[in-house]
N, CA, C and O atoms as a MOPAC input file, in Angstrom:
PM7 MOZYME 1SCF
protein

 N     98.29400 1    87.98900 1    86.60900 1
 C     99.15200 1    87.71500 1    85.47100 1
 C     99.80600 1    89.01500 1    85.01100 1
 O     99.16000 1    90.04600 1    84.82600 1
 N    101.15400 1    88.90800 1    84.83300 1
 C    101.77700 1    89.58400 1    83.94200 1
 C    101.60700 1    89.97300 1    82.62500 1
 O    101.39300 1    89.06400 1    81.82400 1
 N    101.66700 1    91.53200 1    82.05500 1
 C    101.50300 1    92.02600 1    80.83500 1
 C    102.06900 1    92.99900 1    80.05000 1
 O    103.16200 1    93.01900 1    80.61700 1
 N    102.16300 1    93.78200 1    79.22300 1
 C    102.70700 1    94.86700 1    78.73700 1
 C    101.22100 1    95.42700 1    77.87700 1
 O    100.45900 1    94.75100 1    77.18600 1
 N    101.16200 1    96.72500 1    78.17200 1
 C    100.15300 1    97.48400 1    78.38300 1
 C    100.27200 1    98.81900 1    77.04500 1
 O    100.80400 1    99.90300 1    77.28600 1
 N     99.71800 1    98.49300 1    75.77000 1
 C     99.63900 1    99.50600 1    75.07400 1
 C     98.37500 1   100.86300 1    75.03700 1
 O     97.58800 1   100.65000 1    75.96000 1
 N     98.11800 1   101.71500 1    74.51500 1
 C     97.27000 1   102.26600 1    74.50200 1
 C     96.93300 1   103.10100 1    73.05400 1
 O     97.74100 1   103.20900 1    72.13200 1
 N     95.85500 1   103.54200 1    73.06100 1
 C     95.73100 1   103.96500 1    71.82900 1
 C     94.40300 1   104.84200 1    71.12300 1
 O     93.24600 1   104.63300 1    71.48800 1
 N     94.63300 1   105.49200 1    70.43700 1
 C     92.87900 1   105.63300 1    69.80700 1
 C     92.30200 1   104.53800 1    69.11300 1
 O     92.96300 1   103.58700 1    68.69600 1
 N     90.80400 1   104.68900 1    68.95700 1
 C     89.95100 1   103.22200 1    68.39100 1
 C     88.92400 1   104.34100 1    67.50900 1
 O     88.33100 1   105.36700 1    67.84200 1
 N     89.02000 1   103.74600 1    66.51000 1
 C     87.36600 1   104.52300 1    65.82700 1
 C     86.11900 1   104.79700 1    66.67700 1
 O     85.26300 1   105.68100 1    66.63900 1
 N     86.36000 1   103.51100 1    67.61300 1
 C     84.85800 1   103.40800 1    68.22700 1
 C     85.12200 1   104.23300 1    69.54200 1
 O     84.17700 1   104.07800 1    70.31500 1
 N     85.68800 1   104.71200 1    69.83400 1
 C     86.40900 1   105.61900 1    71.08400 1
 C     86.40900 1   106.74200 1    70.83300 1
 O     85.88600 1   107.55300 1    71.59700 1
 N     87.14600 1   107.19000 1    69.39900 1
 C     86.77900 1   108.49100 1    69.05800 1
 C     85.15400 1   108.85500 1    68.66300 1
 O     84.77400 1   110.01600 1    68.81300 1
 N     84.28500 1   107.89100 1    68.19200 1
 C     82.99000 1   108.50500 1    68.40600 1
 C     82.33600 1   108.48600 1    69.06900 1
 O     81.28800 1   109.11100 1    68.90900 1
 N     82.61100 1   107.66100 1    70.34400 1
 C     81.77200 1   108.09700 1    71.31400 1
 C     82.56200 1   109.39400 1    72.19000 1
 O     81.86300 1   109.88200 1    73.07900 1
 N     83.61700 1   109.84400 1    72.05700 1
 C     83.67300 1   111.14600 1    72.88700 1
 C     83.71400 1   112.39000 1    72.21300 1
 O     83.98400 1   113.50300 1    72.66300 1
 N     83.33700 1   111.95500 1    70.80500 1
 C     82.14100 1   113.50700 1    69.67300 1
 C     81.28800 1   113.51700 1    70.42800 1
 O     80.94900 1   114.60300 1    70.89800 1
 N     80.40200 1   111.91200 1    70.95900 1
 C     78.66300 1   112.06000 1    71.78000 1
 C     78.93700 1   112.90100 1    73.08000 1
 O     78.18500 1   113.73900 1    73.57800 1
 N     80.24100 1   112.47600 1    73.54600 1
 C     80.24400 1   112.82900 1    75.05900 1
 C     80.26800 1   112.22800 1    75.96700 1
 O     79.26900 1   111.53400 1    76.15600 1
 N     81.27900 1   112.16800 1    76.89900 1
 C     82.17400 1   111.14100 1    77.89300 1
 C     81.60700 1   110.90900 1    79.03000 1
 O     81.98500 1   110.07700 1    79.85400 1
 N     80.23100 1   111.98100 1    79.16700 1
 C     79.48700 1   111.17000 1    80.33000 1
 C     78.25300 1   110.18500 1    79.79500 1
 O     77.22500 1   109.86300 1    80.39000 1
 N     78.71600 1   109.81700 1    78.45400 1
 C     77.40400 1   108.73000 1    78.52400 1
 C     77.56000 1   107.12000 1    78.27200 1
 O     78.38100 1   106.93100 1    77.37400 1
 N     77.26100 1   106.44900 1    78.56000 1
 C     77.72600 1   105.01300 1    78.48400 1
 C     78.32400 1   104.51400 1    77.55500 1
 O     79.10100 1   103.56200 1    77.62300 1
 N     77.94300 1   105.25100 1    76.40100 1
 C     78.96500 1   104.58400 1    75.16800 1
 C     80.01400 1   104.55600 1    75.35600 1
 O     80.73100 1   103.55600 1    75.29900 1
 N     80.46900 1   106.12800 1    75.73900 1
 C     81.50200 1   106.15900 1    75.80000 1
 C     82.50300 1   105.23700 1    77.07400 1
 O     83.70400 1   105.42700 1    76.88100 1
 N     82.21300 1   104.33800 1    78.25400 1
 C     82.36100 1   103.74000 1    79.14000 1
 C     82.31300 1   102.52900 1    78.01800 1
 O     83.48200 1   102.14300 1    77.99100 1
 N     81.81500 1   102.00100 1    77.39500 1
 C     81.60100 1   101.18000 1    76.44700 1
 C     82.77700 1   100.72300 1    76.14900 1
 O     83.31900 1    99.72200 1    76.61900 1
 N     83.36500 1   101.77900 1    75.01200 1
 C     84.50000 1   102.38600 1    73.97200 1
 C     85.65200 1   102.60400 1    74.91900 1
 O     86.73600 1   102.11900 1    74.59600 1
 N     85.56700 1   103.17800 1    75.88900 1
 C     86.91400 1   103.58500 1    76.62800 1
 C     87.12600 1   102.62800 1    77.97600 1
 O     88.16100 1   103.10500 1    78.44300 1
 N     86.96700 1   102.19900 1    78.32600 1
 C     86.45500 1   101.38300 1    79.61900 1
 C     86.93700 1   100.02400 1    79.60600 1
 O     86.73000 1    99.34000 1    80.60800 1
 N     87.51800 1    99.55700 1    78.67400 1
 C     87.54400 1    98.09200 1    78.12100 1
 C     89.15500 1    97.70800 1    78.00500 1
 O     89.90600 1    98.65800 1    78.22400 1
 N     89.69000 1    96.62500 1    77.73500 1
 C     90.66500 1    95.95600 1    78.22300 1
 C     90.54500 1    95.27200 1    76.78400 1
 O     89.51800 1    94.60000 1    76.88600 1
 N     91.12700 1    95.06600 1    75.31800 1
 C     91.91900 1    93.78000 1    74.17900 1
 C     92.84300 1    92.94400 1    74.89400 1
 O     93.89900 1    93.28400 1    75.42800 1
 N     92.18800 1    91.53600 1    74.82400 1
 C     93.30300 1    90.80400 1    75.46600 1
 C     92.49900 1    89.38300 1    74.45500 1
 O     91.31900 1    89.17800 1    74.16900 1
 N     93.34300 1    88.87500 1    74.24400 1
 C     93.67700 1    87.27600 1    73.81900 1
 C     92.94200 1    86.61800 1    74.13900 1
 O     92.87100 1    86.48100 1    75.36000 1
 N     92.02400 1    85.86800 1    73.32900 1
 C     91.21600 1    84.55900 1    73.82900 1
 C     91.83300 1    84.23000 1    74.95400 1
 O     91.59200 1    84.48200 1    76.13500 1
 N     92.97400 1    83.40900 1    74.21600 1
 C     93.63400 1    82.06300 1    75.14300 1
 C     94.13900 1    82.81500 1    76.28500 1
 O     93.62200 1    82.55900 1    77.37300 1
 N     95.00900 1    83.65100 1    76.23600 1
 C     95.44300 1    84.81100 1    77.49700 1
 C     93.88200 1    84.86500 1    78.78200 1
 O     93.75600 1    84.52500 1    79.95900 1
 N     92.80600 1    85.56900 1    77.58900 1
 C     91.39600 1    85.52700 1    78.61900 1
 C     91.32500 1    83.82700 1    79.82800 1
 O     91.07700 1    83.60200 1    81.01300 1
 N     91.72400 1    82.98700 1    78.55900 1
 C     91.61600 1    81.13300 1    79.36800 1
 C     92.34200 1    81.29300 1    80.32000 1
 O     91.92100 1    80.69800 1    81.31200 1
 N     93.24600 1    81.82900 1    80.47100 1
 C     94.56400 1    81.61800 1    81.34000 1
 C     94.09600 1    82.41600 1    82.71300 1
 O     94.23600 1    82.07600 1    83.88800 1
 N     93.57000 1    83.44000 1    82.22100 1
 C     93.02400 1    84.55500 1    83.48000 1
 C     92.07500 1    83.83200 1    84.17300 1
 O     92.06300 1    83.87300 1    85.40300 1
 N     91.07500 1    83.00600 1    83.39100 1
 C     89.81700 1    82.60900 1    84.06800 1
 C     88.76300 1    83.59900 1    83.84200 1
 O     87.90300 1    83.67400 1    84.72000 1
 N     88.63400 1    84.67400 1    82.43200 1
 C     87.53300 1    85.68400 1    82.40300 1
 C     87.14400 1    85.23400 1    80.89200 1
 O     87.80300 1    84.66100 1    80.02400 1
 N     85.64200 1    85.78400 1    80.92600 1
 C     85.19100 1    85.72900 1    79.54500 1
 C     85.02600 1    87.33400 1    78.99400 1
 O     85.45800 1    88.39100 1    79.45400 1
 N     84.41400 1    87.10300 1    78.10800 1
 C     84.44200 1    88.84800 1    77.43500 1
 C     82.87100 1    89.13500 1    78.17100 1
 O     81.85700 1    88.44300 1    78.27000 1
 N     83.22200 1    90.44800 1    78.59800 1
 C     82.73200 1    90.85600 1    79.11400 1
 C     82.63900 1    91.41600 1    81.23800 1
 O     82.12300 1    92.33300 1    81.87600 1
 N     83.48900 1    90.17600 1    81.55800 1
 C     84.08800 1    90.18900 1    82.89600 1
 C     84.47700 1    91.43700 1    83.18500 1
 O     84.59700 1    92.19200 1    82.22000 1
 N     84.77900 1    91.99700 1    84.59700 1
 C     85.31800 1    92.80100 1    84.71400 1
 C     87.01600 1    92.72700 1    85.24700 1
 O     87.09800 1    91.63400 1    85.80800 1
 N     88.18900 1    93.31700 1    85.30000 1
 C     89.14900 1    93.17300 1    85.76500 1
 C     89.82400 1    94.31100 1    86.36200 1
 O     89.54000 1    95.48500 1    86.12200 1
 N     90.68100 1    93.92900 1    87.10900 1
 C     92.07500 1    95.32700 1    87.83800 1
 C     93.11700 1    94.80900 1    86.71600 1
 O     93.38900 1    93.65800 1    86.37700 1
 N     93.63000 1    96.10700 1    86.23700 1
 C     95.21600 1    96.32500 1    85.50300 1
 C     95.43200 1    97.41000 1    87.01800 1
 O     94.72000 1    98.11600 1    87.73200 1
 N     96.96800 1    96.96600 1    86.92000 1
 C     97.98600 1    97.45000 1    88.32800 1
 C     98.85100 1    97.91000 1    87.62200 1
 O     99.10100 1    97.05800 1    86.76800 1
 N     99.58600 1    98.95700 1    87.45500 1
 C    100.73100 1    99.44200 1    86.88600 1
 C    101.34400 1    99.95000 1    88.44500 1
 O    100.67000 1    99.89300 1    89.47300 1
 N    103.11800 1   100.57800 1    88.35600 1
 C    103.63900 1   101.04600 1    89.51100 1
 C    102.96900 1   102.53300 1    89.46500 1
 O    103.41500 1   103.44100 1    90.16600 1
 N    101.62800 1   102.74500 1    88.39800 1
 C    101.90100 1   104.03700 1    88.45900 1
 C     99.87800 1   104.20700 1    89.12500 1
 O     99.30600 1   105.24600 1    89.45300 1
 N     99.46600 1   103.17000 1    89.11000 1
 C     97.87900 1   103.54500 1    89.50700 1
 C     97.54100 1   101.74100 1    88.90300 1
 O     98.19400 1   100.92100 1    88.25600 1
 N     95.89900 1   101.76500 1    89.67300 1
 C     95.14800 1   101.07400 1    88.93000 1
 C     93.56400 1   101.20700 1    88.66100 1
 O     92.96700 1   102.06900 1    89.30600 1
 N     92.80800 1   100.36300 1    87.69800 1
 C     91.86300 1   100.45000 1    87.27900 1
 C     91.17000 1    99.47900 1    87.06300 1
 O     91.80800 1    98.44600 1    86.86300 1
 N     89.68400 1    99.37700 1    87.00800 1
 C     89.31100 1    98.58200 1    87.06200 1
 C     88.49200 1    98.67100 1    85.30000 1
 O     88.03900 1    99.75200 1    84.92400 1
 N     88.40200 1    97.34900 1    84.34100 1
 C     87.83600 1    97.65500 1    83.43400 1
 C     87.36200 1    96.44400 1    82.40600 1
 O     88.22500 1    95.59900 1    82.17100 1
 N     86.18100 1    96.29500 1    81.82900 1
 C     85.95700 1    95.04900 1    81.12200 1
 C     86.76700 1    94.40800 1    80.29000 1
 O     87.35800 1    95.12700 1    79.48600 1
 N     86.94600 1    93.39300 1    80.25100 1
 C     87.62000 1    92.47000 1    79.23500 1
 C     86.87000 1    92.52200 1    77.69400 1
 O     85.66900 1    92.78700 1    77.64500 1
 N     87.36800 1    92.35100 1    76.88500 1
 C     87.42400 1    92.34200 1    75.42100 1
 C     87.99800 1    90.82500 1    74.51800 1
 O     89.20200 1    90.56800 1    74.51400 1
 N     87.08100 1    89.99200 1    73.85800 1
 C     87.99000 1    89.13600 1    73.26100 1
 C     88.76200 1    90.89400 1    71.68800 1
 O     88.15200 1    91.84300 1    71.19600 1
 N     90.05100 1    90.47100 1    71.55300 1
 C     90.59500 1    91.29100 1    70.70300 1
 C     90.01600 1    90.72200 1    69.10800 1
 O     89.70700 1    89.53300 1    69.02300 1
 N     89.92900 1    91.34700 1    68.25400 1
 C     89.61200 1    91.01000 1    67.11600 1
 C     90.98000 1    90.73600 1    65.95000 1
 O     90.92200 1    90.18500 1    64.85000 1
 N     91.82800 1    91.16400 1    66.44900 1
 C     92.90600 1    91.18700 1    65.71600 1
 C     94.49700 1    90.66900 1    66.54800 1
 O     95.43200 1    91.40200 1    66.87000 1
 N     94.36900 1    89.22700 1    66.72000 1
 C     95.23800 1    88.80100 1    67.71300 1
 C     96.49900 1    90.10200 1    67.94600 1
 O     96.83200 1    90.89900 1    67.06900 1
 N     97.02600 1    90.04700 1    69.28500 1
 C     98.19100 1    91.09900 1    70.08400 1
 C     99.44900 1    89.64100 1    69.97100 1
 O     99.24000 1    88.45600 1    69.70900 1
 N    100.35700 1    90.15400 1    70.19900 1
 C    101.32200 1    89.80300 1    70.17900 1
 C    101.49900 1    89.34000 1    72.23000 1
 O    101.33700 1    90.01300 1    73.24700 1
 N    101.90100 1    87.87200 1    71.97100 1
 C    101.91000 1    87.30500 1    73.40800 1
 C    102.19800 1    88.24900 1    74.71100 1
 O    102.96700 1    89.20300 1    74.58700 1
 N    101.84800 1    88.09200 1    75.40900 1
 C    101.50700 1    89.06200 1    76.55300 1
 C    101.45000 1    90.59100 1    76.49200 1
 O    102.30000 1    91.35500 1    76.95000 1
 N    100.37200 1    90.90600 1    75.88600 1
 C    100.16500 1    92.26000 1    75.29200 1
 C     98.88600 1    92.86600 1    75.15600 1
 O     98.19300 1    92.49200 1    74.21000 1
 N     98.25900 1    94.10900 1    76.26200 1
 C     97.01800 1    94.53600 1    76.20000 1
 C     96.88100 1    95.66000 1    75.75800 1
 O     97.62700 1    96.62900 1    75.90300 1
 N     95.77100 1    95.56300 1    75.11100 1
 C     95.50400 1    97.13700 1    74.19200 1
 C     94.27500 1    97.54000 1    75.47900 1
 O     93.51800 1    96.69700 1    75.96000 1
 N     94.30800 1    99.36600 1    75.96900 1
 C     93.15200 1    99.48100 1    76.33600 1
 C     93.15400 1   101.13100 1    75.71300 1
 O     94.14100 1   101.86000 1    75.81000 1
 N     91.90600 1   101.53200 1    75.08900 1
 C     91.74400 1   102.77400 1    74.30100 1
 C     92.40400 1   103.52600 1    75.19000 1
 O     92.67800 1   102.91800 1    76.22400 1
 N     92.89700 1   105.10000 1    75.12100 1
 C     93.47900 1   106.09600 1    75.28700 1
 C     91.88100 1   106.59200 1    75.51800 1
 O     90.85100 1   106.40600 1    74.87000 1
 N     92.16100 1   107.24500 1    76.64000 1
 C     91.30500 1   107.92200 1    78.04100 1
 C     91.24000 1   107.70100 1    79.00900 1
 O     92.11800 1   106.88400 1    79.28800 1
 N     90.36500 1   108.08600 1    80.24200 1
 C     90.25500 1   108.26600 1    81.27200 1
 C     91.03800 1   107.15700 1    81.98300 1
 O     91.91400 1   107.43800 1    82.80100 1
 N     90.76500 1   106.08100 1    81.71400 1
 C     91.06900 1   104.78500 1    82.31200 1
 C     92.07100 1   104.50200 1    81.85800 1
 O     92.84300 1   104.24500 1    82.78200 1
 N     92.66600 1   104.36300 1    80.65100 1
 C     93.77800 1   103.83800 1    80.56200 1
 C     95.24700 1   104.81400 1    81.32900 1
 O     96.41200 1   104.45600 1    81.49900 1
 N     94.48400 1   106.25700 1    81.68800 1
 C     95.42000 1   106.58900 1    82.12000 1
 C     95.79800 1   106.63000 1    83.67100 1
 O     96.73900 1   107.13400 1    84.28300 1
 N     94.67900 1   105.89500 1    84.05200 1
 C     94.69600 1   105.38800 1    85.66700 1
 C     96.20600 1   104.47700 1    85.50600 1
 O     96.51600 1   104.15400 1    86.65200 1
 N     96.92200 1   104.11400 1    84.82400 1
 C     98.17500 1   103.19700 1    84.93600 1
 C     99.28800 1   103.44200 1    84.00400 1
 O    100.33300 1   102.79200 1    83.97100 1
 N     98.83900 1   104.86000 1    82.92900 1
 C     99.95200 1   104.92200 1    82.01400 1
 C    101.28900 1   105.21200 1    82.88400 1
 O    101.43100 1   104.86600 1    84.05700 1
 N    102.08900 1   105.79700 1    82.22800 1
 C    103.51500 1   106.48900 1    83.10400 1
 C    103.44300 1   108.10300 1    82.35100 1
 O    103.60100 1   108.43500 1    81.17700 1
 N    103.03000 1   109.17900 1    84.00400 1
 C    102.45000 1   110.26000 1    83.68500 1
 C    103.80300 1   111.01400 1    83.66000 1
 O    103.76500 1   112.23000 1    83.84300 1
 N    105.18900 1   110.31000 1    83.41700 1
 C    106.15300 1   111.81500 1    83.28000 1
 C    106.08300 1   111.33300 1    81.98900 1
 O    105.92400 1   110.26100 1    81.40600 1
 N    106.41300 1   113.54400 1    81.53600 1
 C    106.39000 1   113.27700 1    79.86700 1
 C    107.64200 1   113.75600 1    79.61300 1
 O    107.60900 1   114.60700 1    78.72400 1
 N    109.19200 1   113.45500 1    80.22800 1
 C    110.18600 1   113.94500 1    80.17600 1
 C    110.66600 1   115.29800 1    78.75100 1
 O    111.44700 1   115.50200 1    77.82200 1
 N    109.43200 1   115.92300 1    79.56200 1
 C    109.54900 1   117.85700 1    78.84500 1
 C    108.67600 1   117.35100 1    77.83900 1
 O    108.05700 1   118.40000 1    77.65700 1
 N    108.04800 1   116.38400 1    76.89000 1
 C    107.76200 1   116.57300 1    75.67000 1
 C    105.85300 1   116.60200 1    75.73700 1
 O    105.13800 1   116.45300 1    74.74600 1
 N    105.24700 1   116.88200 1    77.46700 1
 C    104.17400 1   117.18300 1    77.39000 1
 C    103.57500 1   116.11500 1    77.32200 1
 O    102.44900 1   116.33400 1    77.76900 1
 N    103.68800 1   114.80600 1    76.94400 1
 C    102.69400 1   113.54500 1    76.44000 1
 C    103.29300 1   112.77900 1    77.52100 1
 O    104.46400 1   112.89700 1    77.88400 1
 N    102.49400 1   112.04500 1    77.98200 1
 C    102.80300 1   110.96200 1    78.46100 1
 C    103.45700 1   109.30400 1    77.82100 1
 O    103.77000 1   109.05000 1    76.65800 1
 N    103.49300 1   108.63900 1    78.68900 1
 C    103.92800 1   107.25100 1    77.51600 1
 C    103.13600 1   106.36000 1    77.58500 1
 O    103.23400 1   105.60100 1    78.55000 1
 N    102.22100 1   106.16800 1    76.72600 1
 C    101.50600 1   105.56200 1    76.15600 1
 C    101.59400 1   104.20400 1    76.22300 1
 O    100.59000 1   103.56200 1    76.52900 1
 N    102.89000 1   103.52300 1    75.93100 1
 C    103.14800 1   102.53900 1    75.26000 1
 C    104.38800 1   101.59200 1    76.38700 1
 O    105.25100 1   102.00700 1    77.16100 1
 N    104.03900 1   100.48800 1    76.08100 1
 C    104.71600 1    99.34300 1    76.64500 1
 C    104.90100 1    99.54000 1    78.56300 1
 O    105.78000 1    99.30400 1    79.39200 1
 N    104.02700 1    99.89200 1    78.56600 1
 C    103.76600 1   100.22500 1    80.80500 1
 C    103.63400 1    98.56300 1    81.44600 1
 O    102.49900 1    98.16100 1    81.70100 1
 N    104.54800 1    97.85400 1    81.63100 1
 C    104.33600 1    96.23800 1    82.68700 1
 C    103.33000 1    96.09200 1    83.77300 1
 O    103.74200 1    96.18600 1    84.92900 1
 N    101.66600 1    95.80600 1    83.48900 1
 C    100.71900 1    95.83200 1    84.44600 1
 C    100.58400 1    94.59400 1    84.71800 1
 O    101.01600 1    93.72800 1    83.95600 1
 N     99.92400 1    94.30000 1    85.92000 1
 C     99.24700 1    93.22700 1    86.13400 1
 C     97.60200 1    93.08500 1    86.51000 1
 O     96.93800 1    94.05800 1    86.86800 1
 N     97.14500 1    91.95700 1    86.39500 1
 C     95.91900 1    91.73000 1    85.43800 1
 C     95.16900 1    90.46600 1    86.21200 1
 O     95.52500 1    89.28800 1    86.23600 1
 N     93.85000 1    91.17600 1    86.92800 1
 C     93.80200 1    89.90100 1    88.10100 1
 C     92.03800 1    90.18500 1    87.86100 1
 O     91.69000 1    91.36100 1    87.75800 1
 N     90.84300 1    88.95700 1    87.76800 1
 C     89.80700 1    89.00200 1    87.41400 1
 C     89.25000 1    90.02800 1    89.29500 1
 O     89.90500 1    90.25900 1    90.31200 1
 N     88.24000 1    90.24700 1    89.02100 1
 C     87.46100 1    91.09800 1    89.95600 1
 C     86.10900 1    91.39600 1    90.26100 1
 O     85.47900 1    91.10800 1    89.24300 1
 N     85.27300 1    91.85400 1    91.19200 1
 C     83.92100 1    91.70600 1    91.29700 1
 C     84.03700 1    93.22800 1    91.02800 1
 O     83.08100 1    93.61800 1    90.35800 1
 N     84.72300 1    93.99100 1    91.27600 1
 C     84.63500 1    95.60500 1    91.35500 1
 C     84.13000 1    96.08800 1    89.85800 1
 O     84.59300 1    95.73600 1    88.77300 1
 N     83.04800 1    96.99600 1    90.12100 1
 C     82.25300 1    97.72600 1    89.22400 1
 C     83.28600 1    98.71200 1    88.62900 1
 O     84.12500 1    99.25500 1    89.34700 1
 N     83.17200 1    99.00900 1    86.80300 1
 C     83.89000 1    99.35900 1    86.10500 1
 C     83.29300 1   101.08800 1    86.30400 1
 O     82.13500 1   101.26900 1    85.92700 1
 N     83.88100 1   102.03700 1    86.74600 1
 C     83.42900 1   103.43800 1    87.33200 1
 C     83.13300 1   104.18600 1    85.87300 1
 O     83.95100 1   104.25900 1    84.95600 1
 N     81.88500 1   104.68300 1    85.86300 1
 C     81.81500 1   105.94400 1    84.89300 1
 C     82.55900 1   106.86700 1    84.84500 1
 O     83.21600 1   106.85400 1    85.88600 1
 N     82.98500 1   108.09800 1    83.90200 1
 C     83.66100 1   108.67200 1    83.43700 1
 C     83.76200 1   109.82200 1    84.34700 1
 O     84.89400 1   110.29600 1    84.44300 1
 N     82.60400 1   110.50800 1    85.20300 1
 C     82.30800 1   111.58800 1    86.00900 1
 C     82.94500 1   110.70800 1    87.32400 1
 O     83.96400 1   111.17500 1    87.83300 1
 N     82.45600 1   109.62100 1    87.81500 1
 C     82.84200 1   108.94600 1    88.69300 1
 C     84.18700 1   108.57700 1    89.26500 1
 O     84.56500 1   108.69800 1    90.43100 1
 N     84.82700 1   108.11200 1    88.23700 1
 C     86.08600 1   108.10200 1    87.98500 1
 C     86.75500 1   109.37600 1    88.44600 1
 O     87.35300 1   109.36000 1    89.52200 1
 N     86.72100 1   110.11300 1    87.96100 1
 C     87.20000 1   111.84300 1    87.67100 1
 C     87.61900 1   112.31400 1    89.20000 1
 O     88.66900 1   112.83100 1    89.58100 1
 N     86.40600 1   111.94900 1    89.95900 1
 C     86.26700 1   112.28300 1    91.27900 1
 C     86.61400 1   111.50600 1    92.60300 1
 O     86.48100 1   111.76100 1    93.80000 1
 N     87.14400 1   110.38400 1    91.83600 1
 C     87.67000 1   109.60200 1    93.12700 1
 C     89.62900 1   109.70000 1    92.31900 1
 O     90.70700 1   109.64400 1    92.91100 1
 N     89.37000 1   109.83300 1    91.04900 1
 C     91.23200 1   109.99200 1    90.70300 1
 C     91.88100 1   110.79100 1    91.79600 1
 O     91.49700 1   111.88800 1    92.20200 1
 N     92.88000 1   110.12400 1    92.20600 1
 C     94.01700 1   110.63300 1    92.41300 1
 C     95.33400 1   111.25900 1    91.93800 1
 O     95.09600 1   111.06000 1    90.74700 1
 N     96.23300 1   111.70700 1    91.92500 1
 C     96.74800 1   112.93400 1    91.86400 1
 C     98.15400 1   111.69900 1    91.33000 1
 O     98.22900 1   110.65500 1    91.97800 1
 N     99.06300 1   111.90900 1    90.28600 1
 C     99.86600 1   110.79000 1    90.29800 1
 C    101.09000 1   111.21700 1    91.01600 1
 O    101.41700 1   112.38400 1    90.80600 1
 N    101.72300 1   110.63300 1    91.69600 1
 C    102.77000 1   111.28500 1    92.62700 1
 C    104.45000 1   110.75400 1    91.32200 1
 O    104.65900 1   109.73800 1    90.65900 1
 N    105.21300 1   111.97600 1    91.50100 1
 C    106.08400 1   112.20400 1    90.52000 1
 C    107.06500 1   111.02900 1    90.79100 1
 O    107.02500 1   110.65300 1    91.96200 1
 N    108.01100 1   110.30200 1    89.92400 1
 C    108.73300 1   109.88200 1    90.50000 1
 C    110.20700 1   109.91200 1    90.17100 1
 O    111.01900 1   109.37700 1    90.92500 1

């Protein structure tokens, strides 16, 4: 399924990487996928499932979330870190940041294990410019 892909800080994201990003919380907090009940119905996942987001720019694998605060129709929040930036769009045309916001992924349920933070790190790849 088709989506548009926000990102962001979360309270609960920023305290687990005060604890420190190699420990499960933080995989917890950062690792996770806001998406829509009914959107979840449509996928065929419950909270907690794991999934692939595909952007043209990388992908990742990461748990589903029922959202607490409905998104606006086809629209996923996943915290700002490691993972969400497996698919952001890494040119920051001169201004240093990347873009965060509105990246078109797609969103397909999966058996693949959601990678720890060290884990991750070491199998990332390099994003090729475009």
């Amino acid at each position: 399924m088709n989506f548009i892909l926000n990102t962001g800080r979360t309270v609960w994201q920023g305290q687990a990487i005060e604890s420190g990003k190699d420990l499960p919380m933080y995989v917890d907090a950062a690792a996770i996928c806001h998406m829509n009940k009914d959107q979840m119905e449509d996928l065929g996942v419950t909270a907690g499932d794991n999934i692939e987001v595909v952007s043209e720019y990388g992908d990742v694998i990461v748990k589903v979330v029922a959202t607490k605060e409905t998104l606006p129709d086809g629209m996923l929040y996943i915290p700002m870190g490691p993972w969400a930036n497996r698919v952001i769009r890494p040119i920051t045309d001169c201004t240093a940041t990347p873009s965060f916001k509105n990246i078109p992924v797609d969103v397909n349920p999966t058996d693949e294990e959601v990678l720890d933070m060290p884990t991750l790190m070491k199998v990332y790849k390099k994003a090729q410019m475009i």
